[in-house]
N, C-alpha and C positions, 0 to 999 in steps of 0.2 A: 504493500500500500504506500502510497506517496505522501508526504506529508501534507498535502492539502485533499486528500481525500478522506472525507469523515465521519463517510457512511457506516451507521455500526457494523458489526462483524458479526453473523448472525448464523451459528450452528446448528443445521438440521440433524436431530439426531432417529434412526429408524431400523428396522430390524429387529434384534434382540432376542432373548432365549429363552421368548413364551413361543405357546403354539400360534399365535397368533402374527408372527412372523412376517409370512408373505403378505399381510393384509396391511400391514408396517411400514411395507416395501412400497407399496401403489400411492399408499397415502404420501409418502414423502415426494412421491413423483409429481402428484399433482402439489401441491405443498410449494417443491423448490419451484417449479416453473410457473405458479405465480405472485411469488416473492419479486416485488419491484426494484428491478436491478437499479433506478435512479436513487432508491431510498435506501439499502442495502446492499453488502455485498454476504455472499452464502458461502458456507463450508457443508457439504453433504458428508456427514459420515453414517456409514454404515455399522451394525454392532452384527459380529458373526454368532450365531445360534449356539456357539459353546464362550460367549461376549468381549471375541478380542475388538477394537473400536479401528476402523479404516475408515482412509477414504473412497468414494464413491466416485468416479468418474461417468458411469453409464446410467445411472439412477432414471434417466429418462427414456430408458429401453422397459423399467418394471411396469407390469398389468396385468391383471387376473389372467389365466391360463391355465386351465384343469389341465391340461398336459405339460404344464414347466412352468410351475409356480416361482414366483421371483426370489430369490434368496439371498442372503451377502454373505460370498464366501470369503475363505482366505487366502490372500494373494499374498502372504509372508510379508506385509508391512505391516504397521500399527500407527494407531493414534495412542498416546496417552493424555490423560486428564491430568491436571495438576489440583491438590485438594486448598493450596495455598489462598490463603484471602486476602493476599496483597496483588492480585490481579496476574497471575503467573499464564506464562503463552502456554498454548501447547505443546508436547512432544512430537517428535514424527519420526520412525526407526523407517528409512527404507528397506528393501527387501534384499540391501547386502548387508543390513546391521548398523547402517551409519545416524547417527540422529545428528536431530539439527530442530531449532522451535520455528514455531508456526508464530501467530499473530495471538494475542489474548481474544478469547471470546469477550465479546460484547451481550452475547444472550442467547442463550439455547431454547431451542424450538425442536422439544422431544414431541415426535408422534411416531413413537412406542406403542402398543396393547398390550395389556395382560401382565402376567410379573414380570418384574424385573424392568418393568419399563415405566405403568401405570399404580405404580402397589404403595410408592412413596420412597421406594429405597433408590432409585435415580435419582427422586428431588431431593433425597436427603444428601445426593451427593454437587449438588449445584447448593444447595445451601452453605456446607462445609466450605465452598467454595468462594462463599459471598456471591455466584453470581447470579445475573437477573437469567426469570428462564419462564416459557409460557406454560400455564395453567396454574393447579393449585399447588398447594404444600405437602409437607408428610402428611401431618393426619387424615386432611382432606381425602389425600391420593389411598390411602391407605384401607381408612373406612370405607370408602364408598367403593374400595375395589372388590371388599369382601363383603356377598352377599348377605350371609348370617349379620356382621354385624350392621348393617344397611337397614336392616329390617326393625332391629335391636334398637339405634337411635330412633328410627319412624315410630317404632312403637311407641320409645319414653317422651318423645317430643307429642304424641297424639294425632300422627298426622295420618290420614286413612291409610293402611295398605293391608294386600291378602294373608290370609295366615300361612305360617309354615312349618316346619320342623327341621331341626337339626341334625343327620346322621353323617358322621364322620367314620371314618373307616375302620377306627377303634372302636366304636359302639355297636357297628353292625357286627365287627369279629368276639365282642364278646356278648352280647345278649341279641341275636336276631328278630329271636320271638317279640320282643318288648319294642325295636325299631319298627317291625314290622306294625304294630299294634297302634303306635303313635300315627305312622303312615296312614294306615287304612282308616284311623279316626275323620282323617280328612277329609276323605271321602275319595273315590275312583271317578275321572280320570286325573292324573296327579302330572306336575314336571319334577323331572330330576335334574340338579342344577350343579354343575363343582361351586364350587363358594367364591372362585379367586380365578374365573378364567371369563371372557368376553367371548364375542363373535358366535355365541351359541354354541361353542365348543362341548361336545361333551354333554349336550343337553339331548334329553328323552323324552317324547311325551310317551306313560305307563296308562293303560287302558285298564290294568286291573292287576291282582296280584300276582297272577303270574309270571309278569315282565317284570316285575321290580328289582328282581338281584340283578339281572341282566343291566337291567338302565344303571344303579349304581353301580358294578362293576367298573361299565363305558365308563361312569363321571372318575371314577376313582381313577383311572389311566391320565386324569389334567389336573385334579384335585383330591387329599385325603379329607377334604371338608369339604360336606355336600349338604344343599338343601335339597327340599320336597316343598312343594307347592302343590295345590287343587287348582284344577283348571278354571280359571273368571270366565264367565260368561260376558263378553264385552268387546268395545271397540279397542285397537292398540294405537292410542294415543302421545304423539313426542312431542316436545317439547324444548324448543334451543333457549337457551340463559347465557350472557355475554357481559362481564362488566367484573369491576375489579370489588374484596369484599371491602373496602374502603369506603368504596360509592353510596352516597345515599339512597341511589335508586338505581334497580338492576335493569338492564334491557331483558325481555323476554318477548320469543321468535311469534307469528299465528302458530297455533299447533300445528300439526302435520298428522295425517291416520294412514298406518298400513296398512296394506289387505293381500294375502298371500292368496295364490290361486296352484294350481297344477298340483304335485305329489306332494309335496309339499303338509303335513302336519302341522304347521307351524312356521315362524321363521326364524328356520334354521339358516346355517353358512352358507348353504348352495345359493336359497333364496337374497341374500344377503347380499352376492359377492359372485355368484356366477351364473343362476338363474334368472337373467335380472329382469325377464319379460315376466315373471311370475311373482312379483313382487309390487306392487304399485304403489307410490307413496304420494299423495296429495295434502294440501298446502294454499292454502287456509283447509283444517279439516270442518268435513257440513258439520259443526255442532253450533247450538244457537248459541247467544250472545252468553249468557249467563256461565255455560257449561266451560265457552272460550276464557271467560275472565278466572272461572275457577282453579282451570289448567295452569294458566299462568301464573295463577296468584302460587298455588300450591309449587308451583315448579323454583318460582324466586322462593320460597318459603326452604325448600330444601334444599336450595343452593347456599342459602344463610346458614340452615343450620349445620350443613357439614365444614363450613369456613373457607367455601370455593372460591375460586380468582380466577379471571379469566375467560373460561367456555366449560361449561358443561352440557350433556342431554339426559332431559329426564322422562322415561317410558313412565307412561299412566296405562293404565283400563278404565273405559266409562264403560262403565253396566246400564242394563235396559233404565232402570230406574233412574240414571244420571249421575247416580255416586261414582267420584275419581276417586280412581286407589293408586296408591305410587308404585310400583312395580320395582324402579332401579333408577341407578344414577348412574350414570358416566362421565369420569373429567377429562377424559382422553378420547373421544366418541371419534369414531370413524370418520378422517376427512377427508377422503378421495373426494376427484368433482361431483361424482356421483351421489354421493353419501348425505345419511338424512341431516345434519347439522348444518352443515353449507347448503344445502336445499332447500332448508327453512330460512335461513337468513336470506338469502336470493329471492323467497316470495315473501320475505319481510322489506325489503328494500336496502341490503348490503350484501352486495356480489362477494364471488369467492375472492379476485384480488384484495377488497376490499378490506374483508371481515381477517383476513391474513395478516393485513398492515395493522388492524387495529389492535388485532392478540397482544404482538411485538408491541407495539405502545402502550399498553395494559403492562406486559411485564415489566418493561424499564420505568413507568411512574412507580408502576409498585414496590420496585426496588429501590428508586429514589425515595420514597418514603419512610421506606425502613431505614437509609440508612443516616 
């Protein structure tokens, strides 16, 4: 960088050693190429699935491909972080062993999923670091990645959501009978959920008690903490939340309503991410005015209470009756171009370059604030 160029320094960071990987991969593509090259300049690194940190040079070749899912391998370089909070550059080992620093980050811009990327332990390492970086914090990141305890604050706060139950892999290996027992109180047809994974990974809809060990198993292959949910009767309701927790007043998106069509049980990954005719997402969703304000009142409401900054999306179910129930939160929510968070801001009136610039300026006020 030249000394009269003063655009921050802005680290995409994507990948990483959830299974939610390749979905990591796409997001960042769309991500770096509409980060305005006037206003910033980009470091793309990649994190490899066993989390050594490179750079990326093809990042814009990644995109869903059921036959060659996009991945960051390793090409014998590294990036390293520095944990220092007097502003230390980065490392960079080329691929004969020689280092040499890069530039300090000015601000990372993790779109991660899943652990290790969304769970809080990356933001706890931008924090050790003093530096500024988009979305929430540890707790934020943390709670709200883990379903159980997602549920746990909604409940103590009083804010509607569906009942569940907790079976973790320890409880089902030693009392099945009594997991079992909890489960079917619920009632049949139920979801099996890992606690700590996104993207529908790992997720079952069980029709009755015969498929239950089967669907816990599946979860326990992404998580040893798993919920069960009873299937809502209802519409699937999102909801974008945009704004620093500072702000006196939170932006929230029109809702938006899924409706999954074809084989589809639900929406799962395929529907998600590669079935995408079978997926419909509209924006404004038809819900009257009343039903609109409630979404959103309830969606800032648990964007408050988990301590978010930033972007989050928050899934609801409105039932025949009208009651919102909170379903889940997301601080890390899918932002390919395609993807419901940027889709909502777009028929809210903030495009994808847009709503991108404004992240990055959320995080550096925020950071100016603190420090």
């Amino acid at each position: 960088m030249s000394d009269t160029d003063h655009r921050p320094f802005v680290a995409v960071l994507f990948g990483g050693r959830s299974s939610e990987h390749s979905v990591s991969c796409v997001t960042a593509a769309g991500v770096i190429s509409a980060i305005d090259d006037d206003a910033y300049r980009v470091l793309p690194i990649g994190i490899t699935k066993s989390g050594v940190w490179r750079i990326v040079e093809d990042w814009a070749s990644m995109r869903f491909d059921p036959e060659n899912m996009p991945e960051v391998t390793d090409d014998g370089t590294e990036i390293i972080p520095r944990v220092s909070a007097e502003g230390a550059p980065l490392i960079h080992r080329d691929a004969d062993g020689v280092y040499s620093e890069l530039e300090t980050v000015d601000v990372f811009f993790p779109v991660l999923h899943g652990q290790y990327g969304e769970d809080g332990t990356l933001q706890g390492l931008f924090e050790l670091s003093d530096t500024p970086f988009v979305g929430s914090g540890v707790f934020a990141s943390a709670a709200s990645m883990d379903k159980h305890f997602t549920k746990s604050l909604l409940a103590h706060a009083e804010i509607p959501t569906c009942p569940w139950e907790l079976v973790t892999e320890t409880m089902w290996e030693a009392d099945r009978a009594e997991a079992e027992a909890r489960v079917a109180a619920l009632g049949f047809p139920v979801f099996v959920k890992p606690a700590r994974a996104g993207s529908s990974m790992g997720v079952s809809r069980v029709a009755d008690h015969a498929g239950l060990e089967a669907a816990l198993l599946a979860a326990y292959e992404h998580d040893t903490k798993v919920i069960v949910e009873p299937q809502v009767i209802g519409r699937e309701i999102e909801c974008a939340v945009l704004g620093s927790l500072d702000d006196a007043e939170l932006r929230t998106s029109y809702p938006g309503e899924i409706e999954v069509s074809g084989d589809h049980d639900f929406y799962d990954f395929e529907a998600k991410y590669l079935d995408l005719a079978d997926a419909k997402l509209t924006c404004p969703a038809d819900v009257d005015d009343a039903t609109t304000a409630r979404i959103r009142e309830l969606s800032a409401a648990v964007f408050r209470l988990f301590d978010c900054t930033g972007l989050a999306r928050v899934d609801t179910f409105v039932t025949d009756s009208g009651e919102v129930l909170i379903n889940e939160i997301n601080t890390l929510p899918g932002f390919t171009p395609t993807s419901a968070y940027p889709f909502m801001w777009a028929n809210s009136g903030i495009d994808y370059p847009s709503l991108i610039s404004e992240l990055i300026g959320i995080a550096l006020t925020d950071h100016a604030r603190r420090s």
